[in-house]
C-alpha positions as CSV (number, residue, x, y, z in Angstrom):
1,X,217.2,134.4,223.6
2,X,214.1,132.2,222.3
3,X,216.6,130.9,219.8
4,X,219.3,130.6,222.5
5,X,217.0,128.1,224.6
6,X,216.0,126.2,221.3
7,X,219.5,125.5,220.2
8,X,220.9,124.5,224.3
9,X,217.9,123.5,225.8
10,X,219.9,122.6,228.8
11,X,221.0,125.5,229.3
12,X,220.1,127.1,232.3
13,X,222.2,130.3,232.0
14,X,220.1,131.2,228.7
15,X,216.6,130.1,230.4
16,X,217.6,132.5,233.1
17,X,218.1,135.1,230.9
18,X,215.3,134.7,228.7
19,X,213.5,134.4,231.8
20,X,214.3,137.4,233.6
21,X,213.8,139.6,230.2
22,X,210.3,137.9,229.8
23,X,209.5,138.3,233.4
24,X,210.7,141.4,234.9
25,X,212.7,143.8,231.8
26,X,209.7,144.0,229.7
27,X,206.9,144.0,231.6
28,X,208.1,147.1,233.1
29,X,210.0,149.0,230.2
30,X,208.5,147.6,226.5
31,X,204.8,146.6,227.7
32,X,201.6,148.9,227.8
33,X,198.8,146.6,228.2
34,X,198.1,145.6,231.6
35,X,197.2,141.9,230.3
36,X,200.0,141.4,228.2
37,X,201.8,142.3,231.4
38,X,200.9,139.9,233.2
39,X,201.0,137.1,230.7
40,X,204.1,137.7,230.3
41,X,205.6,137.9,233.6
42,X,203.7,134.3,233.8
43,X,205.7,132.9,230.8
44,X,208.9,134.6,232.5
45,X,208.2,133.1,235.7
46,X,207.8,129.8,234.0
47,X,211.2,130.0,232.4
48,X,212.8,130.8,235.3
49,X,211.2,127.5,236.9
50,X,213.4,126.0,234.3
51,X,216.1,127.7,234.8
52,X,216.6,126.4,238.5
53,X,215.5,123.1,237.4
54,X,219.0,123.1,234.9
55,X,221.1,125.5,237.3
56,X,220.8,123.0,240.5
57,X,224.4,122.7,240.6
58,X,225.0,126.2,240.4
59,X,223.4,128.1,243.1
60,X,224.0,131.9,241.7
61,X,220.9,130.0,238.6
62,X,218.7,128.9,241.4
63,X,219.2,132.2,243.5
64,X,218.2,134.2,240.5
65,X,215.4,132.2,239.5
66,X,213.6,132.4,242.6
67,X,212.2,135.5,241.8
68,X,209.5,133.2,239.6
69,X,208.2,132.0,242.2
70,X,206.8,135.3,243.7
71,X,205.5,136.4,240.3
72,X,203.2,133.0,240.3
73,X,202.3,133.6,244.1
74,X,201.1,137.3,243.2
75,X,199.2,135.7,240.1
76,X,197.4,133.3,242.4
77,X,199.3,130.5,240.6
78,X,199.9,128.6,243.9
79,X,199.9,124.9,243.0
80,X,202.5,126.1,240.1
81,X,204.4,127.9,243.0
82,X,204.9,125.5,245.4
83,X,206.0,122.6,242.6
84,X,208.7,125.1,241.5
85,X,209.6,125.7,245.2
86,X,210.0,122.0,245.5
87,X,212.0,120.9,242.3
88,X,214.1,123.8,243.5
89,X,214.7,122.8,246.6
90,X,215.1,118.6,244.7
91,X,217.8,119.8,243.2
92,X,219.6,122.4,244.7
93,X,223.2,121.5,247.0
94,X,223.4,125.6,248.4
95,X,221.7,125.0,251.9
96,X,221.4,128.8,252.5
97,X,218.7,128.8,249.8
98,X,217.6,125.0,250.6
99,X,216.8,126.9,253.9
100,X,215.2,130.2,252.0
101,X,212.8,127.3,249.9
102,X,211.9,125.4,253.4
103,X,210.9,128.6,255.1
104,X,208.8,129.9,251.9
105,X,207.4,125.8,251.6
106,X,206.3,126.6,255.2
107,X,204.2,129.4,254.5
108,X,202.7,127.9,251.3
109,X,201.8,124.3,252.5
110,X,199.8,123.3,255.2
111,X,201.1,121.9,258.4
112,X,200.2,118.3,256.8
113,X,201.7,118.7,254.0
114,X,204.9,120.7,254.7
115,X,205.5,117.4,257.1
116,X,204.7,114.5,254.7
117,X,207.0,116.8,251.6
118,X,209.7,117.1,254.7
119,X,209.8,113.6,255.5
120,X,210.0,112.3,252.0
121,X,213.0,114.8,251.3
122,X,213.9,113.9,254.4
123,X,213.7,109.9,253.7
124,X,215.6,111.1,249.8
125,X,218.5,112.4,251.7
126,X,218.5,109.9,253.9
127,X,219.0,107.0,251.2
128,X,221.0,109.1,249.1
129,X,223.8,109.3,252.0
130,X,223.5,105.7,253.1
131,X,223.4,104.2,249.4
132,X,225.7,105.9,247.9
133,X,227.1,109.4,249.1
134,X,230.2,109.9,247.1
135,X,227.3,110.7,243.9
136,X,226.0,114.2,243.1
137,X,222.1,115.3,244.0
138,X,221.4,114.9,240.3
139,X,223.8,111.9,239.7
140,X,221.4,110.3,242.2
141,X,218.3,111.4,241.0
142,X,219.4,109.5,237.4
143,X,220.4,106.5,239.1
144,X,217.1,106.1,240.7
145,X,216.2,104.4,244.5
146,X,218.2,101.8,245.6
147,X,216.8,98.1,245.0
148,X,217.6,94.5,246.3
149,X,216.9,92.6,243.3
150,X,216.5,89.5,245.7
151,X,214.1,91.0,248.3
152,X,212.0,91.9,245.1
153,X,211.5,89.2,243.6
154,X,208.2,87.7,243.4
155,X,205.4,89.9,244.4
156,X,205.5,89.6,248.0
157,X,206.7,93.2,248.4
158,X,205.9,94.7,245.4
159,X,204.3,97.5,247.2
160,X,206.8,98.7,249.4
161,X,209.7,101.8,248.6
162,X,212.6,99.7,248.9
163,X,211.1,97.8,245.4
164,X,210.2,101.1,243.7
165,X,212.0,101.7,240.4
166,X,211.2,105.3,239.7
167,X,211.7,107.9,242.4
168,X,208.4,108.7,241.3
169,X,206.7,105.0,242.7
170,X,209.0,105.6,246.0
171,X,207.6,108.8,246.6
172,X,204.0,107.3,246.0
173,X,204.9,104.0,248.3
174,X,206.6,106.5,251.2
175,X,203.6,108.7,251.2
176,X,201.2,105.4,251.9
177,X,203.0,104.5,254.3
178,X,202.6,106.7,256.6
């Protein structure tokens, strides 16, 4: 499977596999040494992250993967938790387990910043349908935020989302805002 993911990196299917072996199969069945054991349900749990990173268009991935995000909860790995929760939730289109992420999101972050991470998926979504809402989630993430060319030229509003180039500076500019 380590070969599988070096050869199709992109693969989600393998990463899931390889993930779930690394995580939960050997751990429990091949593994004596308690920290071994736990190492490597923390590599597994990583892999999966990838896994529902590539499997975003197909929710069985995502819904598999999940489990990774438990495993780093129990490790005290919350940080790495909650950023797996969220590029999860980025890139996932199933909104039974968009719903699952939100309610675990909710537990995890603080009431501050479950509502700032709400309203800048929130203001995503909302750009994605008005722009252009005929594109995939992760046809849109490729594309990047929507620009006028015009309104940005210059300087004057260099500093504002509706200039950003990377969803990455949106985010950042959204976040100031408010």
């Amino acid at each position: 499977m380590e070969r599988g993911v070096q050869n199709r990196p992109l693969d989600g299917e393998i990463w899931l596999a390889l993930g779930q072996f690394v995580g939960f199969i050997a751990p429990a069945t091949y593994l004596t040494d308690p920290e071994e054991k736990a190492q490597w349900r923390l590599d597994g749990a990583r892999m999966l992250a990838r896994a529902a990173e590539l499997g975003g268009g197909d929710a069985n991935i995502s819904w598999q993967a999940l489990g990774g995000a438990g495993i780093l909860g129990r490790a005290g790995e919350r940080e790495a938790q909650i950023r797996f929760l969220q590029r999860t939730l980025a890139v996932t289109d199933d909104e039974e387990l968009k719903q699952k992420i939100r309610g675990q999101l909710d537990k995890l972050l603080d009431a501050r910043d479950a509502e700032k991470y709400r309203r800048r998926l929130d203001g995503f979504r909302e750009l994605w349908r008005h722009d252009l809402p005929f594109v995939s989630n992760t046809a849109i993430l490729v594309l990047g935020p929507p620009r006028d060319p015009a309104y940005c030229a210059g300087g004057a509003h260099a500093d504002e989302p509706r200039c950003a180039t990377t969803w990455r500076a949106w985010a950042e500019r959204v976040e100031g805002e408010r």
